[in-house]
MIDOSE-1310 file (N, C-alpha, C; in nm, 2 decimals, decimal comma, always signed):
residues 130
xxxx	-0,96/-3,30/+3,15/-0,86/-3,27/+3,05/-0,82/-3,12/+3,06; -0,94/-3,03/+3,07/-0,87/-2,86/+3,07/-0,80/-2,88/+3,22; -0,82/-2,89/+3,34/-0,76/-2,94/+3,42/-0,63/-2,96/+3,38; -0,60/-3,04/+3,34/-0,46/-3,13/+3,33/-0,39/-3,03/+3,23
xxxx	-0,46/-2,97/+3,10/-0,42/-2,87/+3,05/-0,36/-2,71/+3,15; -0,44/-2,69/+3,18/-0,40/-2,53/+3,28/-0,24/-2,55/+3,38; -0,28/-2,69/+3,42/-0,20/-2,72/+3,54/-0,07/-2,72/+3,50; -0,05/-2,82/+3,34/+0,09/-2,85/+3,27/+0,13/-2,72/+3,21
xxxx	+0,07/-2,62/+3,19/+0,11/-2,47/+3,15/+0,13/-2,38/+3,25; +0,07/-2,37/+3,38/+0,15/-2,34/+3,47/+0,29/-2,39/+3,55; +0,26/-2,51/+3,52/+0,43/-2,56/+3,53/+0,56/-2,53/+3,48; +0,48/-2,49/+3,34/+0,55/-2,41/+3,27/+0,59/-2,28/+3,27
xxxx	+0,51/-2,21/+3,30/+0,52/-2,05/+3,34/+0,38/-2,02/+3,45; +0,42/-1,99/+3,52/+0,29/-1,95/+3,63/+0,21/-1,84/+3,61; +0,21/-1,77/+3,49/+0,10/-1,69/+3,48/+0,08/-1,74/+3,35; +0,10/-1,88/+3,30/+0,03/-1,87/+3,19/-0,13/-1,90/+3,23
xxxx	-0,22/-1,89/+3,11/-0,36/-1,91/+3,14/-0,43/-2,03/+2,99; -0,52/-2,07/+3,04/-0,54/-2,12/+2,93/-0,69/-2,10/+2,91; -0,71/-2,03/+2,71/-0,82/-1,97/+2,70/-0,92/-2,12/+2,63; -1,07/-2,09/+2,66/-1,13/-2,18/+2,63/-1,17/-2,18/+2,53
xxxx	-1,19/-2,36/+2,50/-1,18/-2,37/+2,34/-1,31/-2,34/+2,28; -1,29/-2,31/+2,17/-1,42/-2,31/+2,13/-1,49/-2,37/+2,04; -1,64/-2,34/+2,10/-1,72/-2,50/+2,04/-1,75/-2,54/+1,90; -1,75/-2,66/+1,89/-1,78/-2,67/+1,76/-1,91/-2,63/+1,69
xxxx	-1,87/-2,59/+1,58/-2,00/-2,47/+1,53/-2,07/-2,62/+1,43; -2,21/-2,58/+1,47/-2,34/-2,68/+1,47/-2,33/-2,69/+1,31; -2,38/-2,81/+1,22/-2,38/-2,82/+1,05/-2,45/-2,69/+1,03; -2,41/-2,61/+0,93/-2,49/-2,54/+0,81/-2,61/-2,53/+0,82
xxxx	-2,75/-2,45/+0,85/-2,86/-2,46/+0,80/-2,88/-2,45/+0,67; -2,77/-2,32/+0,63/-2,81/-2,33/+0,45/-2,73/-2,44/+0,42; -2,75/-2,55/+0,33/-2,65/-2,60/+0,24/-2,54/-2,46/+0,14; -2,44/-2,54/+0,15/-2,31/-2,45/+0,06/-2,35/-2,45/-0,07
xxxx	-2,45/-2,56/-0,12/-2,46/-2,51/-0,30/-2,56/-2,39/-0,25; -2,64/-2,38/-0,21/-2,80/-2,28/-0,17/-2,69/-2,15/-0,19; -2,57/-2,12/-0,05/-2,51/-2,03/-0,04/-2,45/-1,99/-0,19; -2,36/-2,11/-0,22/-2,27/-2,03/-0,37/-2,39/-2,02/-0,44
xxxx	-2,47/-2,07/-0,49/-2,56/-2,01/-0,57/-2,61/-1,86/-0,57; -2,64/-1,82/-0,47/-2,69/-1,70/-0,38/-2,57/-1,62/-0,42; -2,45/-1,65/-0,42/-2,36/-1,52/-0,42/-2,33/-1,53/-0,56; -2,32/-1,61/-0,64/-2,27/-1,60/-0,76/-2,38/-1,56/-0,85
xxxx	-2,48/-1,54/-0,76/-2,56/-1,43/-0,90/-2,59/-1,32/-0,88; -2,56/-1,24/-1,00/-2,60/-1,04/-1,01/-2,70/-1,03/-1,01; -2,80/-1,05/-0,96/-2,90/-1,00/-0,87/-2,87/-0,94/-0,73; -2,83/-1,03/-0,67/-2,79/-1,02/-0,54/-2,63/-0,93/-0,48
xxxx	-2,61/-0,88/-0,58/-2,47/-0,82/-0,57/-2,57/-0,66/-0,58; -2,49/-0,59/-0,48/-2,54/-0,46/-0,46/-2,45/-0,31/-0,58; -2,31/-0,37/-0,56/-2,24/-0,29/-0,69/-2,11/-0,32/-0,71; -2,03/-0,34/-0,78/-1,94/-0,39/-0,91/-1,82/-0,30/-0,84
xxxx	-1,70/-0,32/-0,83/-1,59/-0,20/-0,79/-1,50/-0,29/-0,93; -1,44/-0,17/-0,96/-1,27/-0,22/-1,04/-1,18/-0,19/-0,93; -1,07/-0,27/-0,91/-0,94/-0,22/-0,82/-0,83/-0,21/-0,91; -0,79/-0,11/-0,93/-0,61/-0,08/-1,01/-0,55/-0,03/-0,86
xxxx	-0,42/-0,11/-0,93/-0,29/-0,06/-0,88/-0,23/+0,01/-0,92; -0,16/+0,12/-0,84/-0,05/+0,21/-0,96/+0,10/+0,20/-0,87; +0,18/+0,19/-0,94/+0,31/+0,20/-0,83/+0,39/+0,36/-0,89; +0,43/+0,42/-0,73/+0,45/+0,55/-0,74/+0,55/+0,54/-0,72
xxxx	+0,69/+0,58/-0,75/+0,82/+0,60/-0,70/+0,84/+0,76/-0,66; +0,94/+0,76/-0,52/+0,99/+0,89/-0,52/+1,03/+0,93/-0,64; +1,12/+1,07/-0,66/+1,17/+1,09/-0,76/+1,30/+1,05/-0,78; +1,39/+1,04/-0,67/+1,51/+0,95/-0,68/+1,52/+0,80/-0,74
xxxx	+1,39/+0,73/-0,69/+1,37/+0,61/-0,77/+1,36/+0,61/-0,91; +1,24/+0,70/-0,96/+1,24/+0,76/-1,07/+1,38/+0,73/-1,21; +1,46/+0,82/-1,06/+1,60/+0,86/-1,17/+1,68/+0,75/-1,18; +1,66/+0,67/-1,05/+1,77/+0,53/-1,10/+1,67/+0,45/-1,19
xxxx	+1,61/+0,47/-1,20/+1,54/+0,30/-1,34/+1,59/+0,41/-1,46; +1,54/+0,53/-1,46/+1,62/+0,59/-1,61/+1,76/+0,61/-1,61; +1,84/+0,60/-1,48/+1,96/+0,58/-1,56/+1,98/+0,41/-1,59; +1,92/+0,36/-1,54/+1,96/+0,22/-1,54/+1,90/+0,15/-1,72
xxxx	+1,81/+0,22/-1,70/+1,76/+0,18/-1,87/+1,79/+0,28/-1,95; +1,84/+0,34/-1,95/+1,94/+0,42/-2,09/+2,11/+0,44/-2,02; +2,13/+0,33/-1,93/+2,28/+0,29/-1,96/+2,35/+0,44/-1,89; +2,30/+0,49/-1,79/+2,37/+0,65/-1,74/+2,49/+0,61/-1,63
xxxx	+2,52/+0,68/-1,64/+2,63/+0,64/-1,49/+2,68/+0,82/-1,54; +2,63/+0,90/-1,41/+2,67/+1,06/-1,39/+2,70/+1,06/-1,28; +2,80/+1,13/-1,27/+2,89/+1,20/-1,16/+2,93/+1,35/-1,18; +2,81/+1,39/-1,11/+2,86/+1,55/-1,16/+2,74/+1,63/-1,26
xxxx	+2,79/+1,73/-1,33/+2,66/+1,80/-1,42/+2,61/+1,72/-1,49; +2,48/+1,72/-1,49/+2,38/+1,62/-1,56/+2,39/+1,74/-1,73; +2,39/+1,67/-1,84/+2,38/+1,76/-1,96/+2,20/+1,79/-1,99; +2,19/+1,93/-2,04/+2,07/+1,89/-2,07/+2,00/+1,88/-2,13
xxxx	+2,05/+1,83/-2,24/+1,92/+1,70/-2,30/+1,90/+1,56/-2,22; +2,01/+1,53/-2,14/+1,95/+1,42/-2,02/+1,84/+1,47/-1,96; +1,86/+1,58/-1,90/+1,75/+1,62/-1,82/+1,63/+1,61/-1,87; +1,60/+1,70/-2,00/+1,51/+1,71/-2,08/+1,43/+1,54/-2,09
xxxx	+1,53/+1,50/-2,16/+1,45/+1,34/-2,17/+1,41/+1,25/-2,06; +1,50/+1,29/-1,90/+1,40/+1,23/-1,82/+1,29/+1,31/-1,78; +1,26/+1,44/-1,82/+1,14/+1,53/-1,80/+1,00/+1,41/-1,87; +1,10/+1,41/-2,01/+0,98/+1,35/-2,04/+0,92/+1,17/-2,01
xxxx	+1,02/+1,14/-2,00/+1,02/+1,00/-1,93/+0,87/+0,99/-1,83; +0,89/+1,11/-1,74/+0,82/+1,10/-1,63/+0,67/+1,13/-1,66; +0,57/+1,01/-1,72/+0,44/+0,99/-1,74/+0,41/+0,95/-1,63; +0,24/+1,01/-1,56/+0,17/+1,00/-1,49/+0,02/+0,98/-1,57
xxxx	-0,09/+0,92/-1,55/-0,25/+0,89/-1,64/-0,33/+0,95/-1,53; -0,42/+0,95/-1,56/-0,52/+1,06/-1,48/-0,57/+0,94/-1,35; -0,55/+0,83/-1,41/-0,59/+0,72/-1,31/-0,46/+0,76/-1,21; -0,36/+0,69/-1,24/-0,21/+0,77/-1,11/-0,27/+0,85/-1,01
xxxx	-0,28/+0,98/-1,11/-0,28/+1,11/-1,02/-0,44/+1,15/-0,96; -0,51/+1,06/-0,97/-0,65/+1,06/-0,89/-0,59/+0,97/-0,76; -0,52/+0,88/-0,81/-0,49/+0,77/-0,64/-0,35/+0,85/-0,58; -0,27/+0,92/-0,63/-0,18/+0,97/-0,59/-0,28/+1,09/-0,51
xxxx	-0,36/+1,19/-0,54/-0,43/+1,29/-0,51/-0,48/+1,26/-0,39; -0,55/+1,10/-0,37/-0,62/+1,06/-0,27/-0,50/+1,02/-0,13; -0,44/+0,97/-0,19/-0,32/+0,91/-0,10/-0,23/+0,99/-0,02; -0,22/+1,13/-0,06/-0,13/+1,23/-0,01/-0,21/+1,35/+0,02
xxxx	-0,35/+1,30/+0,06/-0,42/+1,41/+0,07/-0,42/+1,53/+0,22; -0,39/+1,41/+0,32/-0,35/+1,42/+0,45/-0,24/+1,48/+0,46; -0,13/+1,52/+0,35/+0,04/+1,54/+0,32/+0,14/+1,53/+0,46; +0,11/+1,56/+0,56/+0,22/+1,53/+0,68/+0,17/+1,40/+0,71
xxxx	+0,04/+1,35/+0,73/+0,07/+1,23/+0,80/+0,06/+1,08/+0,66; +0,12/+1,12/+0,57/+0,05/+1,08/+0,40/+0,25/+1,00/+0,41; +0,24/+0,89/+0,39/+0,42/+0,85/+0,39/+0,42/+0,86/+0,22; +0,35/+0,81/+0,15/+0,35/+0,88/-0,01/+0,39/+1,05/-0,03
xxxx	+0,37/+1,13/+0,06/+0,35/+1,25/+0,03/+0,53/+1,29/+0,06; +0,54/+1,22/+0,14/+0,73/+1,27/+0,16/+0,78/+1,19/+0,09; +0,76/+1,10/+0,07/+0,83/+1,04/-0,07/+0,81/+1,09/-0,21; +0,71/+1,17/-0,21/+0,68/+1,24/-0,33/+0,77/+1,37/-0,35
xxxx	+0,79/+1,41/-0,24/+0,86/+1,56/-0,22/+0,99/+1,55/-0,21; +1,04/+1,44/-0,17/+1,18/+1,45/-0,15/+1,22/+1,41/-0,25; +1,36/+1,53/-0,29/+1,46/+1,50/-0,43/+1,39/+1,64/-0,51; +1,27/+1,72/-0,43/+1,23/+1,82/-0,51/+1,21/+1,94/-0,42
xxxx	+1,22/+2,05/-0,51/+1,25/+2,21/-0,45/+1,10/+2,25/-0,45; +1,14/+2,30/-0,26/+0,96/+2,38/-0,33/+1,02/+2,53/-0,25; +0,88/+2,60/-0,30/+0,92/+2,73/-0,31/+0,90/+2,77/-0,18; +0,81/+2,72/-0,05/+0,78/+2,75/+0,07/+0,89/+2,82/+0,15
xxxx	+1,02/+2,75/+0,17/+1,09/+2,83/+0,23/+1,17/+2,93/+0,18; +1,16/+2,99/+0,03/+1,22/+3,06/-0,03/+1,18/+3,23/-0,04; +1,03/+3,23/+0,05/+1,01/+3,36/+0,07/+1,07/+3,42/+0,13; +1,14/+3,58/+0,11/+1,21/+3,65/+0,18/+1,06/+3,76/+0,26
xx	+1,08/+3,73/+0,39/+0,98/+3,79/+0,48/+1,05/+3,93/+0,56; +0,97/+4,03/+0,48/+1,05/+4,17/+0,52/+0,99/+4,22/+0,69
C-alpha cells in the first residue's frame, strides 16, 4: 500500500515524497482518571501565574475613540480645553505601564515601542550641537 501510495504521488509531481506514517501510540499505562487526578490537585502544581491583558493604542488611536466618544469632528486648531480633557482622558494603572515597560524594553526592535512614539515629539533631535 505505501508502494502504491509513493508511486500515485509521483505521478503526480515527481518530486513528491511520501513521509511515513506514524505508529499508533500503544494504550495509556496511566489510566486518564490517575492522570486528571494528579493534575487537578495543588499539591502537585509547582506555582499559580495570573495572566492580564492590557490593550495599548498608539496615540493617534487614542485620539480617534475620544473624538469618537465625545462627538469631535476637528479640522484645524484643536481648542484647549479639548486638549486638556483628552490629557486627562489618557489613564494608564501601574499594571499597563509595568507590561508596557516590559514590552518596549528592546525600543528599536519593540513594534509597541513605535507605535508608542509615533504622533509624539521627542526632544532627541532638537539639540542644537555647536
Amino acid at each position: 500500500m505505501r508502494e502504491k501510495l509513493r508511486r500515485g504521488l509521483q505521478e503526480l509531481h515527481l518530486e513528491s515524497v511520501a513521509i511515513q506514517f506514524l505508529p499508533k501510540p500503544k494504550d495509556p499505562v496511566i489510566p486518564e482518571q490517575v492522570v486528571a487526578e494528579n493534575i487537578s490537585n495543588n499539591v502537585n502544581v509547582e506555582r499559580f501565574e495570573t495572566v492580564e491583558t492590557v490593550s495599548v493604542y498608539p496615540m493617534k488611536q487614542y485620539a480617534e475613540i475620544f473624538k469618537c466618544q465625545n462627538n469631535i469632528s476637528i479640522n484645524g486648531d484643536i481648542p484647549e480645553a479639548t486638549r486638556q480633557s483628552f490629557v486627562k482622558s489618557l489613564t494608564i494603572d501601574k499594571n499597563q505601564c509595568e507590561i508596557i515597560c516590559c514590552k518596549t524594553i528592546h525600543q528599536g526592535s519593540s513594534k509597541i515601542w513605535y507605535d508608542q512614539r509615533s504622533g509624539r515629539m521627542s526632544y532627541e533631535g532638537k539639540i542644537k550641537h555647536c
